[in-house]
DRENFI-944094 format. One record per atom (N, C-alpha, C, O): x, y, z; residue in one letter. Coordinates in steps of 0.1 Angstrom, whole numbers, plus 5000, padded with zeros to 4 digits. Each point is the difference from the previous one (the first is absolute). Layout:
XYZA...
//
This chain:
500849885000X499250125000X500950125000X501150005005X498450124989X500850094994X500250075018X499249995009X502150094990X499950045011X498850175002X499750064990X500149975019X498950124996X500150135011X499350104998X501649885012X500550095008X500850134997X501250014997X497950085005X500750144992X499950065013X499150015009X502050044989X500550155015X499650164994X500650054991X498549995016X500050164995X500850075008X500349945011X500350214986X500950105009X499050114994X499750014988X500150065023X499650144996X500950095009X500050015012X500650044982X501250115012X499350124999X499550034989X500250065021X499850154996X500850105008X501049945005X498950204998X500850075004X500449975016X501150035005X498049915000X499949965017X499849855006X500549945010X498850024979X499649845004X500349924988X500350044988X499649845016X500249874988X499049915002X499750015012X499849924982X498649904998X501149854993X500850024991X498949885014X500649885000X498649934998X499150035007X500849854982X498749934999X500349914993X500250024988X499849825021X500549894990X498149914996X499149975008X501050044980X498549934994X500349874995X501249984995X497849925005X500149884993X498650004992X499049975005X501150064986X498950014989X499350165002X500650114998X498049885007X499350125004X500549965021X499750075009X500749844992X499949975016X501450135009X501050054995X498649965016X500950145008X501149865008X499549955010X501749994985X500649955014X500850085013X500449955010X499650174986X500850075008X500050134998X499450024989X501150115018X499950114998X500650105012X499849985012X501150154983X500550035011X500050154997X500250034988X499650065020X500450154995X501150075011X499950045012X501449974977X500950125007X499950115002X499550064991X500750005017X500550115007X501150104996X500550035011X500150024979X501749964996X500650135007X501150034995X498450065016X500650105008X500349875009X501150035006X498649884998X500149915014X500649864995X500649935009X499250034978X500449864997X500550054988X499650104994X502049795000X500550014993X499149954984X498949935000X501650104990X499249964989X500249884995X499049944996X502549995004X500949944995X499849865011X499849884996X500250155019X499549895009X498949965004X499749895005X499650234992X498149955003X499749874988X499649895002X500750174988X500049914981X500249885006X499249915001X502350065007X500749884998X499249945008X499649894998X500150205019X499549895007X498349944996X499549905005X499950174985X499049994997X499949884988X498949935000X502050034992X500149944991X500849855004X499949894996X501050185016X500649845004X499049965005X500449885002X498650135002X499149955012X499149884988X499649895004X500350144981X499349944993X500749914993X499449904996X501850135001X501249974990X499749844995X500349974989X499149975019X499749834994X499250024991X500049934991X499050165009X498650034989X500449994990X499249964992X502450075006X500749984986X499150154990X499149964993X501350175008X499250104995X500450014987X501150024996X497749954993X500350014988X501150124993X501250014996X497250095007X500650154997X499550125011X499050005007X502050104991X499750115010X500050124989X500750034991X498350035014X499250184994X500250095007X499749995011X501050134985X500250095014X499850154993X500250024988X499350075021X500050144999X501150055004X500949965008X499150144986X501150055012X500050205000X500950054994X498550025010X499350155004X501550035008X500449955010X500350164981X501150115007X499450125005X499150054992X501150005020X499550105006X499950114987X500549944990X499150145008X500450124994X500950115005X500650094994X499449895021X501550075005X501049964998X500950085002X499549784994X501249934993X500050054989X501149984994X498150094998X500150024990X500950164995X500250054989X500150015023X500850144998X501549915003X500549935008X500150164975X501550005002X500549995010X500749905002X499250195010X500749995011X500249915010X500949985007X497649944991X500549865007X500349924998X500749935007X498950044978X500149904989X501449974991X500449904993X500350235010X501650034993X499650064980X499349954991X501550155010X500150094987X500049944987X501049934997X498250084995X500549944987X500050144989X499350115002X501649864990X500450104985X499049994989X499549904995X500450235002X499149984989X500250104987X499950125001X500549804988X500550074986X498950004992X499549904997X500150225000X498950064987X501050054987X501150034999X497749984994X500150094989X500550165006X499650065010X501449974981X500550115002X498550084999X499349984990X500250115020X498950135001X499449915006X498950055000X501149855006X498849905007X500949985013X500149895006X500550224998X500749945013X498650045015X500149955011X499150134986X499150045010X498949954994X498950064999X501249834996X498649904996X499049985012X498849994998X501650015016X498949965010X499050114997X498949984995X501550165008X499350104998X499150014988X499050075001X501349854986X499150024986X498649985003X499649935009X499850154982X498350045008X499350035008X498850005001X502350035007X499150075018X499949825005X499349955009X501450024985X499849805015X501250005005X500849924996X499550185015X500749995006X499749955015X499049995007X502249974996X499849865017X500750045008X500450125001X499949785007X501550005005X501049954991X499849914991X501750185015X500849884993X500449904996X499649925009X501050034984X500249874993X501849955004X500649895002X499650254998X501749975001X500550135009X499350105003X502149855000X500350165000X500850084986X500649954991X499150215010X500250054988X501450004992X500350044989X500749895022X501750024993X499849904991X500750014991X498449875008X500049904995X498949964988X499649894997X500250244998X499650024986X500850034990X500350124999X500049804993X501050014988X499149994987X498949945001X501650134985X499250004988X500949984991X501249995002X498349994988X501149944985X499050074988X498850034999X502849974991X499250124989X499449874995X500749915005X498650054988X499049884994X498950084993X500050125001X498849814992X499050024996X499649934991X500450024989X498549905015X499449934985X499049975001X499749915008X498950184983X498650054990X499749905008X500649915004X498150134999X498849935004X499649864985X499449895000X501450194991X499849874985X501349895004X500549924992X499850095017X501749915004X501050004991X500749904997X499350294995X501249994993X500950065009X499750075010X501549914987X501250045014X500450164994X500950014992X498450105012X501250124996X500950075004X500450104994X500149815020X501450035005X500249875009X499549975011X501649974980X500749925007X500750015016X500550105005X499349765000X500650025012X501549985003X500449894996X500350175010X501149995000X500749915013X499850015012X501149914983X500649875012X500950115013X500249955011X500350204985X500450045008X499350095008X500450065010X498449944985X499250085015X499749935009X500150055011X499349784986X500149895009X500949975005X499949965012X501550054983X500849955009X500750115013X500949985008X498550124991X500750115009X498850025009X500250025012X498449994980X499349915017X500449875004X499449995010X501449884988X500149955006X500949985009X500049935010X500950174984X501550065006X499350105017X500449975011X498950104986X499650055010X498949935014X500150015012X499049934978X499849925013X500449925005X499549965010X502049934984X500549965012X501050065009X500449955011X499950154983X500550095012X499150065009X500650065009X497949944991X499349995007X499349855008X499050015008X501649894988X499849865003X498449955002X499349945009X500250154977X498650004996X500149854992X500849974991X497949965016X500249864991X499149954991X499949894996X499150245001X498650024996X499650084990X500150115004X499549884985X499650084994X498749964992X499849884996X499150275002X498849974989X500550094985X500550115000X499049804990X500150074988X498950054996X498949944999X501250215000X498450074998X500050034982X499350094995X501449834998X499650114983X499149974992X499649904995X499850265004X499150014990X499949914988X501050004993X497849915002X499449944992X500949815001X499949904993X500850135019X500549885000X499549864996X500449904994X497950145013X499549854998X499150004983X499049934998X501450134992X499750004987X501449974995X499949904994X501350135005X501149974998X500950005012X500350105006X500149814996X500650005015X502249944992X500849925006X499450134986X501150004997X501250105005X501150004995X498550065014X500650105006X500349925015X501149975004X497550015002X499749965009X501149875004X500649995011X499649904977X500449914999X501450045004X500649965010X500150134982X501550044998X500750025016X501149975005X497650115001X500750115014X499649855008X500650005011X498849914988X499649885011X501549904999X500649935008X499650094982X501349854998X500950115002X500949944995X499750185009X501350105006X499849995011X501049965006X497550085003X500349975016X500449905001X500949985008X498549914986X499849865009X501349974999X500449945010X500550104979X501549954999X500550075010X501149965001X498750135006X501050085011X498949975013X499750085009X499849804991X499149945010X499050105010X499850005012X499650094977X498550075009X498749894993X499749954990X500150065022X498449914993X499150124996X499950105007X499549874981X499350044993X498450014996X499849944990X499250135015X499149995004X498750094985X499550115002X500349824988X498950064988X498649995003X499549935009X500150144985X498550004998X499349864996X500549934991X498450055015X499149864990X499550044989X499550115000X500549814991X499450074989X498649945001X499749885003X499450224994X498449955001X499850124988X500950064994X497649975004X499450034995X499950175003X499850094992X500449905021X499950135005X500950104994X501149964999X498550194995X500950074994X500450085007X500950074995X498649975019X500450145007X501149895007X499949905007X501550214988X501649985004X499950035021X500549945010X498750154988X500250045017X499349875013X500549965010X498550014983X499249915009X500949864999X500249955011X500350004980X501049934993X501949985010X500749915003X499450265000X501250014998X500050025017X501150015006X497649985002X499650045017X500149825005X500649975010X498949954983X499949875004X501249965000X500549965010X500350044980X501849934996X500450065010X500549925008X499550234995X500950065010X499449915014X500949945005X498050055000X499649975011X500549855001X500449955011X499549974977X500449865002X501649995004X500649915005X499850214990X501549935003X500750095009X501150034997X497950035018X499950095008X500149845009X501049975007X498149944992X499949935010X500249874999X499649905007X501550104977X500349835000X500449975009X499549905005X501450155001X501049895006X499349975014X500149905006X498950264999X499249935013X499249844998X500049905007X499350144978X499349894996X500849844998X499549895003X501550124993X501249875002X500149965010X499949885002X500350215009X500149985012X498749885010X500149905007X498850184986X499149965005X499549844995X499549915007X500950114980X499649904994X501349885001X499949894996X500950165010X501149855003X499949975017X500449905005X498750215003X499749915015X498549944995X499649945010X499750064983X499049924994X500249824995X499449905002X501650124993X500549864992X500649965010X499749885002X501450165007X501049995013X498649895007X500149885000X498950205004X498949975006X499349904997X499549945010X500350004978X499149894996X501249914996X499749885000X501650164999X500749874992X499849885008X499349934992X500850005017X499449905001X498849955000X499849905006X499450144989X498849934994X499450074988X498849964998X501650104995X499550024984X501850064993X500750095005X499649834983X501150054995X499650144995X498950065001X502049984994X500050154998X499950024984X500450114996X499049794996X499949974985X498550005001X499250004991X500250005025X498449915001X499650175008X499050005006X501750124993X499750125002X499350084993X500550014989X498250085013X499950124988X499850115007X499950015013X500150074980X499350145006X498950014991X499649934990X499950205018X498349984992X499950204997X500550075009X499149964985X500050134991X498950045000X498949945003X501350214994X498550115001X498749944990X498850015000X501849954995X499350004983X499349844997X499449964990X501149945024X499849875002X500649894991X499549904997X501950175001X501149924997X500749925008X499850015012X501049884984X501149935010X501050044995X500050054989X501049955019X501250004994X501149955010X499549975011X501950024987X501249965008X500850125000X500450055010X499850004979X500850104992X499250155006X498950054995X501649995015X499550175002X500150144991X499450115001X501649834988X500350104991X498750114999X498849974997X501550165006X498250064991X499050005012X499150095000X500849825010X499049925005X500150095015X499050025007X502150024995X499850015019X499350135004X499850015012X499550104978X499150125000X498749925001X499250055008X500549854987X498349945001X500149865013X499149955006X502250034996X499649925013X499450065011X499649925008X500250264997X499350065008X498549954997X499449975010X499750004976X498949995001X499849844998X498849984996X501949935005X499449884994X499149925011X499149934996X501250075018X499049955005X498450065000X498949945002X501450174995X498650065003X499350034985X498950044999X501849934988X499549954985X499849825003X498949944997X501950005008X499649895004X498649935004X499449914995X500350175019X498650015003X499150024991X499049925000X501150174993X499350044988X499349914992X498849994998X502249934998X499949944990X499449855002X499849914992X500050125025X499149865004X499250035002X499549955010X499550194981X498849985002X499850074985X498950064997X501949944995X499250044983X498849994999X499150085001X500949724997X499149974996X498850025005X499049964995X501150105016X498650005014X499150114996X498750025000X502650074996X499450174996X499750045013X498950035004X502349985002X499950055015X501450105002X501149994994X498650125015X501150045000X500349965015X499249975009X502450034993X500549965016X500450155006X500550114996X499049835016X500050115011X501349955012X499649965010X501550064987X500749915009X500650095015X500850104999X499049875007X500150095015X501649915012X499849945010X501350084985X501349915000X500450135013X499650115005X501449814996X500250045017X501250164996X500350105008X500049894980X501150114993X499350134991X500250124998X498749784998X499250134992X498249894997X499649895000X499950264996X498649974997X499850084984X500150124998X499649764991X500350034990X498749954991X499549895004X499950164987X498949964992X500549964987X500850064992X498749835006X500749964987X498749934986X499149914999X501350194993X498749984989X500549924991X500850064993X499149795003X500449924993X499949974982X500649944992X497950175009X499550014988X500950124997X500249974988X500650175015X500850074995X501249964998X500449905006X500750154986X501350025005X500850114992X499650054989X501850015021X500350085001X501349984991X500649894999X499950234996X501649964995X501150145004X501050044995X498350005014X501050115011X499450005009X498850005003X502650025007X500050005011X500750135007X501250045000X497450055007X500650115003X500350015014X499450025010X502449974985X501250005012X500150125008X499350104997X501649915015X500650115005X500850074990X499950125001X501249824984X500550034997X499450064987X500750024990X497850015012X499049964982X499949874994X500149885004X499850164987X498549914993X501249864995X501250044996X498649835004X501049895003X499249924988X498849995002X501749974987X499149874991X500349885006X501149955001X497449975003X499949925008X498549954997X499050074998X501249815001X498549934994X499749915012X500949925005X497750104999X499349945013X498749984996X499550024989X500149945021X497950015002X500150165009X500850045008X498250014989X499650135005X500050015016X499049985006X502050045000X500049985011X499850185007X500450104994X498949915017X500050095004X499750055013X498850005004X502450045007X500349985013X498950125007X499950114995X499549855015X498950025009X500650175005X501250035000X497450075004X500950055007X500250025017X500650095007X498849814996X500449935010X500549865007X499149925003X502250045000X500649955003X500849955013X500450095007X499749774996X500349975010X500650065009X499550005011X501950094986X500850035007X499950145000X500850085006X498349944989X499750205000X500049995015X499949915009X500250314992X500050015015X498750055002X499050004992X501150035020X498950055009X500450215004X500950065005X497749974988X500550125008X498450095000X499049954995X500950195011X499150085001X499750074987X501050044994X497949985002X500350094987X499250175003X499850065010X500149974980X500150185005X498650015010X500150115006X498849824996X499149985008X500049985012X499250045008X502049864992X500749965008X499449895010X500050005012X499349894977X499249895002X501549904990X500850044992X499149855012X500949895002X499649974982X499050004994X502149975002X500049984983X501549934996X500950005008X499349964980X501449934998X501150084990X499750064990X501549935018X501250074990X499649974985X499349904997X501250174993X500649964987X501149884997X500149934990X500850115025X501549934997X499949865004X499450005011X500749934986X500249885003X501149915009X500549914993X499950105015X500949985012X500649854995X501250024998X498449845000X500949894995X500249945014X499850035011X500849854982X499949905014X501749985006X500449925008X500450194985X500950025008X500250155007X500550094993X499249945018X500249925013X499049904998X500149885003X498850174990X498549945002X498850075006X499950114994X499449865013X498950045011X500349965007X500849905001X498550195010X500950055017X499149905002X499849984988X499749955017X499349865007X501249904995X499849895005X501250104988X500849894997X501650065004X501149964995X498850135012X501350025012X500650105001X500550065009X499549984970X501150075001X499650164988X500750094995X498149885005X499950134989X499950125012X500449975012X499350144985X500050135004X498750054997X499450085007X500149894981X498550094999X499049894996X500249894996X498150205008X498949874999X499550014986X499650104993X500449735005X499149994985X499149914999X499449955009X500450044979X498049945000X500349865006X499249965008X501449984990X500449875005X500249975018X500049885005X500250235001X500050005016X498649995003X499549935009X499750164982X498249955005X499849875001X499249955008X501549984986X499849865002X500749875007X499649884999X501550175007X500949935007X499249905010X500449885000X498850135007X499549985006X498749884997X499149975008X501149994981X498649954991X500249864999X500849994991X498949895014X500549905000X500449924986X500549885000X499350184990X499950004987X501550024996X500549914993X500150225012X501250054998X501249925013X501049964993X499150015015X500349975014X500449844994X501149975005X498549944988X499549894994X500849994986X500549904996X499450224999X500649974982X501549935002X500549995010X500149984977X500749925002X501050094993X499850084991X501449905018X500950154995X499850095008X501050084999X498049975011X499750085013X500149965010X500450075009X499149774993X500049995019X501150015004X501049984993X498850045017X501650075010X500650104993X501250005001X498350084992X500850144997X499550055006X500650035010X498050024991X499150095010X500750005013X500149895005X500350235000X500149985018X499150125003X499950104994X499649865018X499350035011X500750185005X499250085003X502149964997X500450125001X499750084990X499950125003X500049834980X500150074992X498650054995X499750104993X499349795012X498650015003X499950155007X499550094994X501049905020X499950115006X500250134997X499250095001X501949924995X500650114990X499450064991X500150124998X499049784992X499250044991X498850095006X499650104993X499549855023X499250025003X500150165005X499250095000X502649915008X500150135002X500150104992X499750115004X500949864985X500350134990X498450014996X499650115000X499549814996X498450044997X499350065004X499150064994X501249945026X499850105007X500150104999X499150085002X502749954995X500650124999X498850104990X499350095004X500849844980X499550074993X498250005002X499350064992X500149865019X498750005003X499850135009X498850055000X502450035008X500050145009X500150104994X499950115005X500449874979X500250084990X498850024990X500050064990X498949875015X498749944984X498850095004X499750045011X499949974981X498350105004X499849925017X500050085010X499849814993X499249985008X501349905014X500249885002X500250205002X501449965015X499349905011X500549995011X498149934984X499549965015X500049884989X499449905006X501250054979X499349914993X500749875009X500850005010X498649874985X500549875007X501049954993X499950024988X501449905017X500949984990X499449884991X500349994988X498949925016X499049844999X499550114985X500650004989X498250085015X499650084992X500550064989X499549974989X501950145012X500650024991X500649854984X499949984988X500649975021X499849824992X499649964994X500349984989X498250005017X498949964990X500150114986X500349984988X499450135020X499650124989X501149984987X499649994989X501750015016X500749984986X500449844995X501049974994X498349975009X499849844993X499250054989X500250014988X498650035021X498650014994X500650074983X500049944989X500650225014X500550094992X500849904989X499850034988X500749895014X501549954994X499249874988X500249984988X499049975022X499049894994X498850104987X499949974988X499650125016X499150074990X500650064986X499350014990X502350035012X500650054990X500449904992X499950024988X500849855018X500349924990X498849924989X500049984988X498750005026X499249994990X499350084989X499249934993X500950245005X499650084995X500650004985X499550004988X501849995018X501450034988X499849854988X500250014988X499149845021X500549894994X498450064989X500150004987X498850035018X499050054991X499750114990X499150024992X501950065012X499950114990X500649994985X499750054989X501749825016X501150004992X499549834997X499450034989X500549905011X499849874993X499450034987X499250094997X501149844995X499749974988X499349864994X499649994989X500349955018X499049854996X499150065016X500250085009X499049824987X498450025009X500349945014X499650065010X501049814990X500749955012X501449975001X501050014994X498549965017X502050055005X500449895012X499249965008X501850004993X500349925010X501150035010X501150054997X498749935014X501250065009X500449895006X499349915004X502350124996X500949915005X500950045007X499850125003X501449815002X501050085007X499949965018X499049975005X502050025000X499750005016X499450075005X499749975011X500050154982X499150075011X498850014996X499450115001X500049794994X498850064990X498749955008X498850044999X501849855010X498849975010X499250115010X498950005005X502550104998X499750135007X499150074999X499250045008X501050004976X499050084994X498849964994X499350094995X500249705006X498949984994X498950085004X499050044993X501149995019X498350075006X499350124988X498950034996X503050044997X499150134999X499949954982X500150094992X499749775004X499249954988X498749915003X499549934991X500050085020X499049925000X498850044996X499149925000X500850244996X498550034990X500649984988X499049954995X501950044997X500450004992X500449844992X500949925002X497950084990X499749844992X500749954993X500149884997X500650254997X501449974988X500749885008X500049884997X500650185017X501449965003X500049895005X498949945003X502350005000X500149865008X501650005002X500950044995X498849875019X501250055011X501149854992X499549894998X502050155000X500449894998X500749945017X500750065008X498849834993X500449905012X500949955000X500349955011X500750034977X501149995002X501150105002X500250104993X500849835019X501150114999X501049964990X499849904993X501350185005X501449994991X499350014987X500449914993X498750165002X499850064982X500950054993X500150014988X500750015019X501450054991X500549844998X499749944990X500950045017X500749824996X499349954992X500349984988X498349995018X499449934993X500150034982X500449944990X498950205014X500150054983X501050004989X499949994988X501250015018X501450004996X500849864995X500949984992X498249905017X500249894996X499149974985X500449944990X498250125013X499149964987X500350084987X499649964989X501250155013X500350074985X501349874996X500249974988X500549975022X501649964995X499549894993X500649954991X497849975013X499949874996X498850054983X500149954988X498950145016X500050034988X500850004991X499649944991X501950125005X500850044993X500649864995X500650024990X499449885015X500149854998X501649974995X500249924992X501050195016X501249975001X500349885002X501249975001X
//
C-alpha cells in the first residue's frame, strides 16, 4: 500500500503550525511559539516523535516578517540600472521606503527600444569597475535593473556572466507578462533583500525534518498555488501563500474565508486575484487570491479615543514582546481581552505562556486609562466585555461589507471566539478545525500532484 503520510509546515512571523495527515485523517499536530521555541528543534522534535510513519512528503509555507524585509536588518544589496533610471523607486509618485542604501546605486550607459533593438551597447568596462568597487566594499549582492531587459535581455545576460565571474551573486528580474519595469524591478530587489534570511530559514527547515522526510520529498508552496524547491523569483509570494492557500480550499464552494490566525485577521476572496502587492516599499508584482487584511487585528493596541471612550490603536504591537498577559509586552492589545477565556488558556502554542502577573498588569494599565475615560467609576469586568463586544462587531462588520461570495467561512484559532458575533448571519460557518494553514498548505502541495 502506497505510503500516504504528508507533513504540513506553515511558518509565519510568530508561530509555526506542524500537521502530520494520513489521508483526510489528523495524526498529530503541534503549534510553535518561535519567540519561546526554537524553529529548527520544535520541527525535529515534532517529526521525530512520528518518524516510523515513514512521511511520504512534506508542504511548507514559510511568511518573512516584513521588518526582515528592510536592508538594515536583512543586509544591503546593489543595484545597477539603466543609466537616467538610477532613482527608479521614486518613478511615478510610488515611492516607499528604501530598498537599499543610496551609495549603492550604480548605472551603466546601455539602452535597448522597447522593439529589443540595442542603441547603445553595453560596455564590459562599466561592469567591471562596479565590480571593482563593490568588493572593496565586500558587497556580495547585486540586482540588475535594465530597461527593456526582459524583451531583449542580451545586455542583461553580458553584466550577469562579469559579476558572477568576480563572485557577486546576481539577482534578475522574472520574466512574466507584466510590463511595468518598477513593480518588476521592487520584487527582484525585495527577493534578494531577503535571500539569504530565506536560506537560512529554509536549511533549519530540512535540518528539522531530515530524519523523517528526505529533502528531495520537500516543497514550498507559492502565492499563486505553486510548488516549488527552487526559491528563485519565489521568496516575495511566500508572505501570501498560506493565506492563497486557504483560498483555494474553498473555490469551488464559492465561499470567501474569513481566517481569524493568532498573527493577523485577514479576508480572503478566492473568486478574485491580485497581481500587486501594495508594499511599504510600493507597489510589488506579485500574484495571489485577493487577500485583504482586517482593520482590526489581534495584536492592535488599546487606547482612549478623542471621546475618550475605549477604542483600538491603528498600530499593531506583534507578538514580540507580545501581549502583556504573556509576561513580557508593555502595552494592552485585543488579545489580552481574552487571556482569560478557556479557549485561549487551552490553545495549543499558548498554555503556560499566560501568567497570572501579566494578567495583572494588563488589568492595571486598563485601569489607568479607565481614570482617564468619559466615565472613572467604569468596571474593569465591564470595560472587557465592552471591547470584546467592540472587537467582535468590527470584524464582523468589515467580513460583510467586504466579502465578495454570499458565504463565507471562518477559520483560524481564533475563530471559535468570535462564532457568537455570526450567529444571525446564515451565510457563515464556523470552521472546527484547528491548523488551516497546515492543513491548506498540505492540500495545495497534493493538488499539484509533485
Amino acid at each position: 500500500m502506497q505510503n500516504s503520510f504528508m507533513l504540513g509546515v506553515s511558518v509565519g512571523e510568530s508561530f509555526a503550525e506542524y500537521i502530520l495527515l494520513n489521508g483526510s485523517n489528523t495524526v498529530a499536530t503541534k503549534r510553535a511559539y518561535l519567540s519561546r521555541e526554537n524553529l529548527k528543534n520544535s520541527l525535529q522534535q515534532f517529526v521525530s516523535a512520528h518518524k516510523d510513519k515513514g512521511i511520504a512528503k512534506a508542504f511548507v509555507s514559510l511568511r518573512i516578517s516584513e521588518k526582515l524585509m528592510d536592508y538594515k536588518l536583512s543586509g544591503a544589496v546593489a543595484h545597477v540600472t539603466t543609466e537616467g533610471f538610477e532613482n527608479w523607486l521614486e518613478l511615478r509618485g510610488c515611492s516607499g521606503s528604501a530598498l537599499t542604501s543610496s551609495e549603492l546605486h550604480f548605472s551603466v550607459r546601455e539602452r535597448i527600444l522597447a522593439s529589443g533593438q540595442i542603441l547603445h551597447a553595453l560596455a564590459n568596462e562599466e561592469i567591471e569597475a562596479i565590480a571593482a568597487k563593490l568588493q572593496l566594499m565586500e558587497i556580495k549582492k547585486v540586482c540588475l535593473h535594465l530597461l527593456h531587459a526582459n524583451i531583449n535581455p542580451a545586455h542583461e545576460k553580458q553584466a550577469l556572466e562579469l559579476f558572477q565571474a568576480k563572485g557577486i551573486e546576481v539577482f534578475i528580474p522574472e520574466k512574466t507578462e507584466n510590463q511595468d519595469e518598477v513593480t518588476r524591478w521592487r520584487k527582484n530587489a525585495l527577493n534578494a533583500t531577503i535571500s539569504s534570511l530565506f536560506q537560512d530559514l529554509k536549511k533549519d527547515l530540512l535540518e528539522g525534518m531530515k530524519d523523517a522526510v528526505a529533502e528531495s520529498s520537500v516543497y514550498f508552496v507559492g502565492s499563486a498555488g505553486e510548488v516549488f524547491q527552487d526559491e528563485t523569483h519565489k521568496r516575495v509570494g511566500s508572505l501570501f501563500a498560506s493565506y492563497s492557500a486557504l483560498g483555494f480550499q474553498y473555490q469551488d464552494s464559492k465561499m470567501d474565508v474569513l481566517h481569524l490566525g493568532l498573527e493577523d485577521f485577514v479576508l480572503i476572496s478566492p473568486s478574485s486575484w491580485s497581481d500587486i502587492w501594495e508594499s511599504p516599499w510600493g507597489k510589488v508584482e506579485n500574484k495571489s487570491l485577493q487577500i485583504r487584511q482586517l482593520s482590526v487585528q489581534p495584536t492592535m493596541g488599546i487606547k482612549l479615543n478623542s471621546f475618550k471612550h475605549f477604542d483600538f490603536h491603528r498600530n499593531v504591537e506583534g507578538w514580540e514582546p507580545g501581549p502583556m498577559s504573556f509576561g513580557r509586552g508593555q502595552k494592552t492589545t485585543l488579545m489580552d481581552l481574552w487571556t482569560e477565556n478557556a479557549k485561549v488558556t487551552k490553545m495549543d502554542g499558548l498554555q503556560d505562556r499566560i501568567v497570572a502577573a501579566g494578567i495583572q498588569k494588563f488589568k492595571t494599565s486598563l485601569l489607568t486609562l479607565v481614570k482617564s475615560s468619559y466615565d472613572r467609576n467604569l468596571e474593569i469586568s465591564t470595560v472587557i466585555k465592552e471591547l470584546q463586544s467592540l472587537g467582535m462587531q468590527k470584524v464582523v462588520m468589515e467580513s460583510l461589507l467586504h466579502r465578495q461570495n454570499k458565504k463565507i467561512k471562518v477559520t483560524g484559532p481564533l475563530a471559535e471566539l468570535f462564532a457568537n458575533g455570526f450567529k444571525k448571519d446564515s451565510n457563515a460557518s464556523i470552521d472546527d478545525q484547528d491548523f488551516a494553514e497546515a492543513r491548506a498548505v498540505v492540500a495545495v502541495g497534493l493538488k499539484a500532484k509533485v
